[in-house]
Backbone bond lengths (Angstrom), bond angles and torsions (degrees), N, CA, C in turn:
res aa  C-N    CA-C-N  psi(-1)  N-CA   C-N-CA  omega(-1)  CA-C   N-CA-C  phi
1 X - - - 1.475 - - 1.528 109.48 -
2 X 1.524 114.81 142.70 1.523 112.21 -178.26 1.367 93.27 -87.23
3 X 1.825 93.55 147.39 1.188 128.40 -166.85 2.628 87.34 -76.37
4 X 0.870 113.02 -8.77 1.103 96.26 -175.29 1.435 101.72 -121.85
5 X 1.366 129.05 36.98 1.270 119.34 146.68 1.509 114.29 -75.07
6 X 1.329 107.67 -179.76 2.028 122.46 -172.08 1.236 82.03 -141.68
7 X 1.620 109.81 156.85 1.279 125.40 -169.64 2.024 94.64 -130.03
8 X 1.438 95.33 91.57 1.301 89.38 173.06 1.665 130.32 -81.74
9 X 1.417 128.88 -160.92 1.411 129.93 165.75 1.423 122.82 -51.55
10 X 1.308 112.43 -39.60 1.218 133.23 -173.21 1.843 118.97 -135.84
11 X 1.167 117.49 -2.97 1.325 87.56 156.58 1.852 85.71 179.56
12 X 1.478 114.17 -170.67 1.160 106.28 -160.04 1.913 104.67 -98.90
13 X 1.247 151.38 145.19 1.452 131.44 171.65 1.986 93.59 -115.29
14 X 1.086 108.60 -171.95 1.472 133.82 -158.88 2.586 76.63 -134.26
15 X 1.481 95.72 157.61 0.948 102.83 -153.60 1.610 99.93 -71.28
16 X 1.654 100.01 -42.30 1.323 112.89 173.77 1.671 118.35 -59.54
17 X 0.737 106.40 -61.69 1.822 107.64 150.81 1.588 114.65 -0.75
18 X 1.557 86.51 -86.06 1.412 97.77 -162.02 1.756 120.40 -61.44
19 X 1.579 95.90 -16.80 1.759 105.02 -177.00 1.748 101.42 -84.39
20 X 0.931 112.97 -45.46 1.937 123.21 159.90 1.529 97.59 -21.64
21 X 1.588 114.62 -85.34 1.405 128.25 -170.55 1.221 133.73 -59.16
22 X 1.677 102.34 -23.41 1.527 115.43 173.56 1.366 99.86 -78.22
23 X 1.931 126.89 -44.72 1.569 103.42 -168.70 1.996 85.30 -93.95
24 X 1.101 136.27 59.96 1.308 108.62 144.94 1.868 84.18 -108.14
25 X 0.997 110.80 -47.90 1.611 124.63 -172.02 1.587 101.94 -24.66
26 X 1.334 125.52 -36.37 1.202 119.15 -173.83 1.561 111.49 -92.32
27 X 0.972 109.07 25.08 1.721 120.60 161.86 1.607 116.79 -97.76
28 X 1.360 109.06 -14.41 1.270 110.94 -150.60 2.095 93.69 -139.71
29 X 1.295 110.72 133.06 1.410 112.01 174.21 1.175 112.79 -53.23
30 X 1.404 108.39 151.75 1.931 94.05 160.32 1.200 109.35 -113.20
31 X 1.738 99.37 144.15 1.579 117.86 -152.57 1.798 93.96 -80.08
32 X 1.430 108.36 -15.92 1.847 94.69 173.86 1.387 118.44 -107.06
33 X 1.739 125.53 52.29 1.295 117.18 -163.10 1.508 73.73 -126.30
């Protein structure tokens, strides 16, 4: 297992991943705020 995965709520991302999804995320509301 890479040492630079994140272990999210629901599933696992790679670091680059997760920075991708966080700035698309800020296009879009979040449905749990």
């Amino acid at each position: 297992m890479m040492s630079t995965l994140i272990q999210t709520d629901r599933f696992t991302l790679s670091e680059t991943e997760r920075s991708a999804i966080e700035h698309e995320m800020h296009h879009y509301e979040d449905p749990r705020a």
